[in-house]
N, C-alpha and C positions, 0 to 999 in steps of 0.2 A: 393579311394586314401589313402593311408597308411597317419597318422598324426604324429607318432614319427619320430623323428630328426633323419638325414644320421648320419652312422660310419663316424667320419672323414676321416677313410683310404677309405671306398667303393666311399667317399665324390673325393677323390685324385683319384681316379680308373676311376670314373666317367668321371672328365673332361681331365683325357688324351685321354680316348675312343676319346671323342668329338675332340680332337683336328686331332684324326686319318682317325673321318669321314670329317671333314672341309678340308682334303685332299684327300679325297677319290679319288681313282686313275680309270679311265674312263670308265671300266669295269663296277665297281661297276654302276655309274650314268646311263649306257647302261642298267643294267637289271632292276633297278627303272622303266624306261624309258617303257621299255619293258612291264612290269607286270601294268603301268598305263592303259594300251591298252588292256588286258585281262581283267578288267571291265562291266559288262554288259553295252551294247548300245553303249561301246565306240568308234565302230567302223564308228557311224556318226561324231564323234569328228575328228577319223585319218583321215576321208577322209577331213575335214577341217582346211589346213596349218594353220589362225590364230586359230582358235578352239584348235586346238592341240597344238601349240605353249604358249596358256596362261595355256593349262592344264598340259602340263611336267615343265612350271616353277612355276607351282604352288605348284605341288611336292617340286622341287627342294627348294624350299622358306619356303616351312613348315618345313621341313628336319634345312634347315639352323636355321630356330627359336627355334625349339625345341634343336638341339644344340647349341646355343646361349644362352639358357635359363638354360640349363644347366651347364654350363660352369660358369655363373654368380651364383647359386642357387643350385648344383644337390640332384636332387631327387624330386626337389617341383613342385606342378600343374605346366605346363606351360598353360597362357593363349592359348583362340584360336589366331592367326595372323590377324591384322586387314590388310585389303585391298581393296584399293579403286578401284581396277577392278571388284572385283568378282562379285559388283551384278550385273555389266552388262554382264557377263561372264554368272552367271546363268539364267537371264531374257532369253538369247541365248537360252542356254539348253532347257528352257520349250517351248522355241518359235518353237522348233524344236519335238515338243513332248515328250522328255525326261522328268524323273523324279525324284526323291528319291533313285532310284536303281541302278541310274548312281552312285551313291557316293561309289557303290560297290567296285570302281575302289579305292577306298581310303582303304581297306581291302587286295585289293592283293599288296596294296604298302608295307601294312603295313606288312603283311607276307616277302616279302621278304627283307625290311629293318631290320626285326626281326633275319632274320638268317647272314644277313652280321654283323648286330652290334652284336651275340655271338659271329663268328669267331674274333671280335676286342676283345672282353672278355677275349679271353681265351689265346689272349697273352699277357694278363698286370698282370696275377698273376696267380704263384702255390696257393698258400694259397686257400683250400675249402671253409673253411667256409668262405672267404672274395668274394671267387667265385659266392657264393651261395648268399651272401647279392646283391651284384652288381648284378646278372642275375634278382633277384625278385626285389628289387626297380628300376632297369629300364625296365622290361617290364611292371609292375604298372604304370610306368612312358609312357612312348609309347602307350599302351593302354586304358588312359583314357584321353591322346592329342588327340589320336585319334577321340575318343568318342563323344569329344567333341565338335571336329574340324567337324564332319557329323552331330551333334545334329545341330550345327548354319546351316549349308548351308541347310539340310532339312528345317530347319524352313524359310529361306530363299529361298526356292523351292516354300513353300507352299505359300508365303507372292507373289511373282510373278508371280504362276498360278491363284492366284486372281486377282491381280492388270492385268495380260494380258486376262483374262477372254474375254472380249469384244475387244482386241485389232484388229486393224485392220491390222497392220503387217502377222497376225500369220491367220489370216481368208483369208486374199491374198495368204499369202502362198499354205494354202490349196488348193486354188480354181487354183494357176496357176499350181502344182503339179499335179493336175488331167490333165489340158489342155495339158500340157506338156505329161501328160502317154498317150494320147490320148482318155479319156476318150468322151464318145457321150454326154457333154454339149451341152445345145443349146445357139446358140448367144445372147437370153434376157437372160438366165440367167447369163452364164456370167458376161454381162455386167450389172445383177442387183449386184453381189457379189462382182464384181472388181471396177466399175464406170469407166470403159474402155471398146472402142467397137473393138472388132477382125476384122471387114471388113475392106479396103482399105489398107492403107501403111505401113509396121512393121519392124520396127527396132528393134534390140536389145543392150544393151552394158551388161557389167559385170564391176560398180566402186568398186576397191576394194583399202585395204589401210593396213597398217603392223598391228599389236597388235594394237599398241598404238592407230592410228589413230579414230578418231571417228563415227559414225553414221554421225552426222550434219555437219564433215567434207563432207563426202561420199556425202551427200545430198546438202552441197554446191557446189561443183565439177556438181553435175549434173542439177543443177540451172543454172551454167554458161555455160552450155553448150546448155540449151534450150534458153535463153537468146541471145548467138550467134547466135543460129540457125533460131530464131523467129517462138518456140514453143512454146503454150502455157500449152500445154496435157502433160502428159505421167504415164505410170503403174510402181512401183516401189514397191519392194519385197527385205525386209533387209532378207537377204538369208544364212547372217553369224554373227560372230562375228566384221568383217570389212568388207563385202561386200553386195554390193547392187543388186540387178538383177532391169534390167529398160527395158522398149520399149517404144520408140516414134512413134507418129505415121504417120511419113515420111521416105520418100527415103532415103534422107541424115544427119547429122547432121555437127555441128563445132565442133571439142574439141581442138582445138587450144589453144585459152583463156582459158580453163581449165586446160588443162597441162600447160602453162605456170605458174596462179595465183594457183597451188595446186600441189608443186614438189611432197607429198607426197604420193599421188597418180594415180594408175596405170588405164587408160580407155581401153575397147576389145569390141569392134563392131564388130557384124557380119554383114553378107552382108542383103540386104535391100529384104523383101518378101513383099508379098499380101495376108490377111485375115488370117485365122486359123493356116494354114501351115506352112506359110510366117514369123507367130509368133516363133512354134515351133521352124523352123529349124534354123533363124536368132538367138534365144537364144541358141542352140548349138552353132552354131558357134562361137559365142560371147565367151563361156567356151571354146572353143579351142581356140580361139585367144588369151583369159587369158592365158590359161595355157601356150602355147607359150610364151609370152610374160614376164611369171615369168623366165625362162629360158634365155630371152634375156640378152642383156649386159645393165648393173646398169642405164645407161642415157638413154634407151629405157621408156618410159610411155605411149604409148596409139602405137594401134596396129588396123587396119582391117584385119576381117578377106580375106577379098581380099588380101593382101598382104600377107598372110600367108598360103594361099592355098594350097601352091606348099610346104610347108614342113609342113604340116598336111599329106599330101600323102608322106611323106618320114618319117616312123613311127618308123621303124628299127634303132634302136640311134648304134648297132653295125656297121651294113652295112650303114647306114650316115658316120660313121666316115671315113670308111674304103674308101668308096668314094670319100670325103674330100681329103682324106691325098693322094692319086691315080692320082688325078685331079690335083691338084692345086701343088704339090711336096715341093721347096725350098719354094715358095711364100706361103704357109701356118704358117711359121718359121719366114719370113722376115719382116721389119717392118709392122706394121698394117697399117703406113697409105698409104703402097703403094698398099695393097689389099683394102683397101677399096674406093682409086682412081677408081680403076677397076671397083668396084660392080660399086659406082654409076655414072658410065661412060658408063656403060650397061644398067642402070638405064635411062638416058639421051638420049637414044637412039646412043648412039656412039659419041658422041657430045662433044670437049673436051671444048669449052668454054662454052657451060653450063654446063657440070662439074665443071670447073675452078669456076662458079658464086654460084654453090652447095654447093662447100666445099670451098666458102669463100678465092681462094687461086688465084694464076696467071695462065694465060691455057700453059706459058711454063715449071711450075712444073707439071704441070697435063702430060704434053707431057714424062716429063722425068722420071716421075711416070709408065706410060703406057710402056715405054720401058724398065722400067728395071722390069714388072713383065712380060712383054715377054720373058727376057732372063731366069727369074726364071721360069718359068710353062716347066713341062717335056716335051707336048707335044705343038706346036706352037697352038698360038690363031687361028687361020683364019681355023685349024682343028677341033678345038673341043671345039668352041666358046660357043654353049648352055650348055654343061658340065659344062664347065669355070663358067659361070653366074649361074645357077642351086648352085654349090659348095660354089660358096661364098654366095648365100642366104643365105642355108644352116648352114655356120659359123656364118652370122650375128646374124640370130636369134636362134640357139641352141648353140651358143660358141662351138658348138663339138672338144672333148677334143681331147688332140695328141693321135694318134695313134702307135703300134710299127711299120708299114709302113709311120711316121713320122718322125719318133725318128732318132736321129743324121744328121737330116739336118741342113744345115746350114742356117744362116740371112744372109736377106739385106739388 
């Protein structure tokens, strides 16, 4: 890093650049975004919503300090950024088998911030030689942030693949990643590498939780739920940055007490098997009831996969919609809570006063509810009644968006 002192003027050049990037217009932050994902191995991070989520703001955050820094100082080191996520962010990484070469991805960032901060260069001055000061002390500058900024997190790689050396997180993982491939384990070993036995009754959940949320959140949420259930067992696999992979080892579980006492996170049960299999397939399930369930609407937090069956087989998000909007016509536009009188009045088995006792309300709004989504539906209920029910599944848990076979109806 250069030690004589900025041009005053390259010094003035400098932090108008910065004031042009702290604006950067959404483009720009798309192709940042972009190039952190051409990184070597990044592509276990993309398949990982929080994974991914802490690694484009951490872009975004370096970017911000390094212009901040310069803005107050230009041309001088800027420190690395200190952040109290990262080393849980990286412990992840290595949990996952990732290494030092992930940091690749901090290379192609830096390449393409390189060429949007010229294009910012070269409209803040004719002047060459002032051109030429500003292009060499900030790429100096950019270059040895960078440098800097992978020297800590390798050092920080390596500080984690020791401390997890022995971890038992990361030795589960392995061992349910093979069961899961179908690999020919036998049931003692297994059960010597897990401290769980695959025969009898297998559940699955998938607890997950935003950025923010922690491990010993995660792990308390599935405390209260063995707790309700009065279980004592269960295999647990920190499988993300915020998520957990569990099996209990029964039919059923509660998570009632859990969603209530932990808004912050989200429970996905799959349906209930027996021995090896029963593992396997309950833990798929469990990842499509999650993923479903990211989809659902905001006050949705815990999901069976029973209940989601029927739109895991409806996989088509174009032909869903299309269907949606086909079925259901005016009453897709109209208020919601007279479509969702309906669902769970289908729910209820056609029942208007346990509907009425459902949604908390009187069975003769329920009643007047039910009549005016029969006037809205194109085609009468008592015709195309499983349609009807199928459709608004359907919207409850994928929001499927308007369609232009939607577009310009009207409310009711």
């Amino acid at each position: 890093m250069r030690g004589e002192p900025v041009d005053p003027a390259v010094a003035e050049l400098i932090r108008a650049g910065v004031r042009v990037v702290l604006a950067a217009p959404p483009e720009w932050v798309r192709a940042l975004d972009e190039s952190v994902l051409e990184g070597t191995g990044m592509n276990v991070i993309a398949e990982d919503p929080e994974l991914l989520e802490i690694a484009l703001a951490t872009t975004a955050a370096n970017i911000d300090h390094w212009a901040a820094a310069n803005l107050a100082a230009p041309g001088e080191r800027v420190s690395v950024r200190a952040h109290d996520d990262m080393a849980d962010f990286v412990r992840d990484l290595v949990r996952r088998g990732l290494d030092a070469s992930t940091l690749d991805s901090f290379r192609t960032s830096q390449n393409v911030a390189w060429q949007l901060w010229m294009q910012v260069c070269f409209t803040l001055t004719d002047d060459r030689d002032l051109l030429r000061q500003l292009l060499e002390v900030t790429s100096t500058s950019i270059a040895t942030y960078i440098d800097d900024t992978v020297r800590s997190l390798a050092e920080m790689i390596d500080v984690a693949r020791a401390e997890l050396a022995g971890d038992t997180h990361a030795q589960r993982r392995a061992a349910v990643a093979l069961l899961l491939e179908g690999a020919p384990i036998s049931d003692a070993r297994a059960h010597a590498q897990l401290g769980y036995r695959l025969d009898g009754p297998q559940l699955a959940a998938v607890i997950s939780g935003g950025a923010r949320v922690s491990a010993e959140r995660l792990e308390s949420a599935c405390e209260a739920i063995m707790q309700t259930s009065g279980i004592t067992r269960r295999l647990v696999v920190l499988a993300g940055a915020s998520q957990l992979w569990v099996w209990f080892p029964a039919p059923r579980v509660d998570v009632a007490d859990a969603v209530r006492d932990h808004g912050d996170v989200w429970i996905a049960l799959g349906s209930p098997g027996e021995g090896r299999e029963g593992f396997r397939r309950s833990h798929f399930q469990a990842l499509t009831a999650h993923r479903i369930l990211q989809r659902a609407r905001a006050d949705r937090r815990a999901a069976r996969y029973d209940e989601v069956r029927m739109i895991d087989a409806l996989s088509d998000d174009e032909k869903v919609g299309d269907f949606v909007a086909a079925t259901l016509g005016d009453l897709l536009t109209a208020d919601p809570e007279v479509a969702e009188c309906l669902r769970v009045w289908f729910a209820q088995r056609c029942n208007a006063s346990a509907t009425a006792e459902r949604l908390y309300t009187h069975r003769n709004t329920v009643v007047r509810r039910l009549a005016r989504a029969e006037e809205l539906l194109p085609v009468p209920l008592g015709e195309n009644a499983i349609a009807v029910a199928t459709a608004l599944e359907a919207r409850h848990w994928l929001g499927v968006p308007e369609t232009p076979a939607a577009s310009g109806q009207t409310t009711g």
